[in-house]
Residue, then its C-alpha position, 0 to 999 in steps of 0.5 A: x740270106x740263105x737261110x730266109x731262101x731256104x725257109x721260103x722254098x722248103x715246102x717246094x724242097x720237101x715236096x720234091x724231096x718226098x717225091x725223089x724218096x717215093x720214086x726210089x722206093x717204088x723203082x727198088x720194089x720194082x726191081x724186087x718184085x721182078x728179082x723175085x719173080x725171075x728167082x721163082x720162076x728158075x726155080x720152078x722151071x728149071x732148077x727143081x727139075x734138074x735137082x731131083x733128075x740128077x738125084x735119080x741120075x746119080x744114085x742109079x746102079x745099072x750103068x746102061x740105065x744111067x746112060x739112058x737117063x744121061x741121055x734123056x736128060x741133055x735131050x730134054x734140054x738141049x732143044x730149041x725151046x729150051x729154059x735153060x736160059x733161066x738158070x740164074x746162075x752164069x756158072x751152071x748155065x755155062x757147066x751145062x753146056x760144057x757137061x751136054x759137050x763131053x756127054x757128046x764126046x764121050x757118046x762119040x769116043x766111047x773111052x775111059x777118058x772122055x767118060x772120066x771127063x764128063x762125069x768130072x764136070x757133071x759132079x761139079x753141075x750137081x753140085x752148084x745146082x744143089x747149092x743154088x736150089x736151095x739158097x733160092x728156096x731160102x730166099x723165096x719162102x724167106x718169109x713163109x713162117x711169118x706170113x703163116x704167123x699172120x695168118x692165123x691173127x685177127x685182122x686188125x692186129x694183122x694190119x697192124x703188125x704188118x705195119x710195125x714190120x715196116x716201121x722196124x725195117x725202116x729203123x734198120x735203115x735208118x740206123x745203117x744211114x745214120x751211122x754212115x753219114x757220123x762216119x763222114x762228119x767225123x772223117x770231115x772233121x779229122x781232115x780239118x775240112x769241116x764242110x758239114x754244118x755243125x748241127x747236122x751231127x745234133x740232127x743225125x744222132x738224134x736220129x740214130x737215138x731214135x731209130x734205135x730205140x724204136x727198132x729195140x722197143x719193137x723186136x723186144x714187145x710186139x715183133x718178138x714172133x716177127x724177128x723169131x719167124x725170121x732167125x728160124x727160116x734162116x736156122x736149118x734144123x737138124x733133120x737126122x732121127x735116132x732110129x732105134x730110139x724111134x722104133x721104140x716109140x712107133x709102131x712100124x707095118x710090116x714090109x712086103x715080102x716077095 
């Protein structure tokens, strides 16, 4: 009787099914994209000022001109149009405004301590805002080198590479599901509970078969580029040069000479 009711409403339940799917996608795209935009913006506004003034700051020698720099730079931010709330991170938000009060302190003090304080706190700033920029930037420019990649194909086979990319994250998620839901079946079946029908493990291993080969078949013919664009972006490469086996190799101008 159940299963007679089950057959008479499937186009009802599978459209309602599909519906709930496209929603959840829609509202997790959403999402994204604002996460996104809120990640560049902080970068753009707030975080990429602050790294490279703190550089300046930092590797400064003249002790007057640091505290000039120090103060310009708590100046800047501490008015009332301030972005400083578009720092993503609670953390730095909150070392911000503690390293702007012992600046203030130690303005007022003039000692050692206070000095001692602030710079204590404001290496700790740096430091966080370091991390923070660039994990942000990894994540922004995430997928830079495949959609450079892409760039250079022809149309069709852009469309249709971009279109493999989505089949192969979907197979990702797929198999993360499916291996989820064996997982309870199984823990249902060790509990002697057995409420999950016994095809359902037939139906969900059949879809993990699938998922798997599509996603293997795919990163290793078409989306090779895809999967090597993606591990290089997450690959730092060693920045250090050899200079005197490059001073063997360029031709260096000479330098001024007051």
């Amino acid at each position: 009787m159940s299963i007679s009711i089950i057959k008479d409403y499937l186009p009802v339940i599978t459209a309602v099914v599909v519906a709930f799917l496209t929603y959840l996608l829609g509202l997790r795209k959403r999402k994204k994209d604002k996460f996104n935009l809120q990640m560049e913006v902080g970068l753009k506004e707030i975080l990429s000022p602050m790294f490279n003034t703190i550089r300046v700051i930092k590797r400064e020698e003249s002790a007057f001109q640091r505290e000039k720099l120090l103060k310009n730079f708590f100046e800047k931010y501490s008015y009332q149009d301030t972005n400083v709330f578009e720092i993503p991170s609670r953390i730095i938000h909150d070392l911000y405004y503690e390293c702007d009060n012992l600046f203030l302190k130690f303005i007022k003090e003039r000692s050692d301590d206070s000095w001692d304080a602030f710079w204590i706190y404001f290496d700790r700033f740096d430091k966080e805002i370091v991390k923070e920029y660039k994990t942000i930037r990894e994540n922004v420019y995430l997928d830079y080198k495949w959609l450079m990649c892409l760039n250079e194909k022809n149309y069709f086979i852009r469309i249709f590479l971009e279109a493999c990319a989505s089949i192969f994250e979907m197979a990702k998620v797929l198999i993360m599901g499916s291996c989820i839901v064996i997982f309870i079946i199984i823990m249902d079946n060790i509990q002697g509970k057995k409420t999950i029908p016994d095809n359902t493990i037939i139906w969900v291993s059949m879809t993990l078969i699938g998922s798997l080969l599509v996603y293997g078949l795919l990163r290793m013919t078409i989306l090779i580029e895809y999967c090597l664009t993606k591990q290089m972006q997450l690959n730092r490469k060693n920045i250090n040069i050899d200079i005197e086996k490059e001073k063997k190799k360029i031709k260096i101008p000479k330098m001024y000479k007051k």
